[in-house]
C-alpha positions as CSV (number, residue, x, y, z in Angstrom):
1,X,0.0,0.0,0.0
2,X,1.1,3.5,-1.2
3,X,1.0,6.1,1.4
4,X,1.2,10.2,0.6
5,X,1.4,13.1,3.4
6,X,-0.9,15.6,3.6
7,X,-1.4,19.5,5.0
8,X,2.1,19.4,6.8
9,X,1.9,22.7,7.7
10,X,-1.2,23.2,8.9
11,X,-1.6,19.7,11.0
12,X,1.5,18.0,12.1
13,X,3.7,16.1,15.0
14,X,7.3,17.0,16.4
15,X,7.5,14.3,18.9
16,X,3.6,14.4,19.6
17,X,0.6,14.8,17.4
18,X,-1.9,17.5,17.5
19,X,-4.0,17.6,20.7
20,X,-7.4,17.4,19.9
21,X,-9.9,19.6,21.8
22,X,-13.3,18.6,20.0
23,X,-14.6,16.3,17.5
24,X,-17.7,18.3,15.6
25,X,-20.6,16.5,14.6
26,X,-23.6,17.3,12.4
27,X,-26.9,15.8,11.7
28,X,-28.1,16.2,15.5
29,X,-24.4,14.4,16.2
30,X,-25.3,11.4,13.7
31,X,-22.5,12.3,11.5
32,X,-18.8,13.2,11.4
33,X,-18.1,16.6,10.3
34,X,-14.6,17.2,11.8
35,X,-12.3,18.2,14.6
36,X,-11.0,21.2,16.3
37,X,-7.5,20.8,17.6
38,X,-3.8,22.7,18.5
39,X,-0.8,21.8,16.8
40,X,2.3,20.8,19.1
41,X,3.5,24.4,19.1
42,X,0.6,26.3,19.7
43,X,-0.6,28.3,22.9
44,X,-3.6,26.6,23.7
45,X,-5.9,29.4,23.8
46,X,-9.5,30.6,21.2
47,X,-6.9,32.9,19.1
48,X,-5.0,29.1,17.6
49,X,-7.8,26.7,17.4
50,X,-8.1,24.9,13.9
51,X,-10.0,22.6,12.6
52,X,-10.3,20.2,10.1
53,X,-13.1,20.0,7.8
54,X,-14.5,15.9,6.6
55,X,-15.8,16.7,3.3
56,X,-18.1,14.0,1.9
57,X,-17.6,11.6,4.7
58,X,-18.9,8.1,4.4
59,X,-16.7,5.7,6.6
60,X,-14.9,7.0,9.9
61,X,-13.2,4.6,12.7
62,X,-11.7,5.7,15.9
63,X,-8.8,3.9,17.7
64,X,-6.3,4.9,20.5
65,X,-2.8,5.4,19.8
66,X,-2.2,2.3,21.9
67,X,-4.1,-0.2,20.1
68,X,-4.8,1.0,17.0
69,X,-3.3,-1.8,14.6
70,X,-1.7,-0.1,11.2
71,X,-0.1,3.7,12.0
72,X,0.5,4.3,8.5
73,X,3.6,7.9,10.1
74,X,7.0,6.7,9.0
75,X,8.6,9.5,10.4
76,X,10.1,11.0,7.1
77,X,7.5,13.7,7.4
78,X,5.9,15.9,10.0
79,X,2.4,15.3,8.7
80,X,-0.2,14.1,10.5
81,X,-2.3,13.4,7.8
82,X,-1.6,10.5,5.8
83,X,-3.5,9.0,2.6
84,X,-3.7,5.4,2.5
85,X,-3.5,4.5,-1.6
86,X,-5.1,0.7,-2.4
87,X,-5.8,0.7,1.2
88,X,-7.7,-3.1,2.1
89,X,-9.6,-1.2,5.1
90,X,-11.1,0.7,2.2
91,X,-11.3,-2.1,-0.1
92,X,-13.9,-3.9,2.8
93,X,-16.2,-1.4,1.6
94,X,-19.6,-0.8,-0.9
95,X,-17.3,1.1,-4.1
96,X,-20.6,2.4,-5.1
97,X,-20.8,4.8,-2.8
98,X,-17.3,5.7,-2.9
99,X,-16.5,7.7,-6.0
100,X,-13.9,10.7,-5.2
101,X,-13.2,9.0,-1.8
102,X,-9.9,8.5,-0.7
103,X,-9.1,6.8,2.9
104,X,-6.9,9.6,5.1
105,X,-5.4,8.3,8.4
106,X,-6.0,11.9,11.3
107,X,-2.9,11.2,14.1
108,X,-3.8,13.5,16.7
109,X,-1.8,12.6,20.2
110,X,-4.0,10.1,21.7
111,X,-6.6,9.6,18.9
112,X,-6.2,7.8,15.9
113,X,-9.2,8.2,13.4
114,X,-9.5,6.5,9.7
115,X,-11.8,8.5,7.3
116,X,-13.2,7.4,4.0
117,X,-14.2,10.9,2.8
118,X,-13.2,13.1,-0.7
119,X,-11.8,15.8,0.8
120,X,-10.2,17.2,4.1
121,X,-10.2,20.6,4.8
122,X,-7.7,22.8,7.1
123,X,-8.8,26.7,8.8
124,X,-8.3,28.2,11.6
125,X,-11.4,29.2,14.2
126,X,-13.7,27.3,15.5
127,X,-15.3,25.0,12.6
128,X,-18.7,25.5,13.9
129,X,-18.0,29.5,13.5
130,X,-18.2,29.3,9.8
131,X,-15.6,26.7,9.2
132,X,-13.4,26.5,5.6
């Protein structure tokens, strides 16, 4: 399986992962929508929360960093978003449902989520205050 980094700058690890503060939900909380969250370097106060928008979501699954099974970081990048290409977790999956999709592995410090979404957004604010 082919792996590619994503939004290094805006979402990354230098000896831990971005903390997350809040994972946003939509729908009345049925569905994913995205996560708020503080990079290693930043003062954790409102003025340098970000977020990270799930555009399109379809598939999402939630491990800790402890037991999650397949942490796809190699360490030759500082991203913490990764995109799993040919991925078999997204193989397990209805395709017809999936066009534009892609499977991106979020490594926040604790939390380890795996997305099957088209598109992943990165702001600053508060994604509930108007988001990307």
């Amino acid at each position: 399986m082919k792996t590619e980094t994503l939004l290094e700058n805006e979402f990354h690890y230098d000896g831990r992962g971005p903390e997350l503060q809040r994972a946003v939900w939509f729908r009345n909380g049925v569905i994913l929508k995205g996560f708020e969250y503080y990079n290693p370097e930043d003062v954790y106060d409102e003025e340098n929360i970000k977020h990270l928008e799930l555009v399109g979501i379809e598939a999402y699954s939630m491990a800790s960093e402890e037991v999650h099974g397949n942490i796809l970081a190699t360490g030759d990048s500082k991203a913490a978003v990764i995109k799993a290409v040919n991925s078999p977790w997204f193989k397990q999956f209805n395709p017809s449902h999936l066009e534009g999709c892609e499977h991106y592995q979020i490594m926040f410090y604790d939390e380890i989520y795996d997305v099957i979404c088209k598109e992943i957004k990165a702001g600053k604010g508060r994604l509930t205050d108007g988001g990307v």
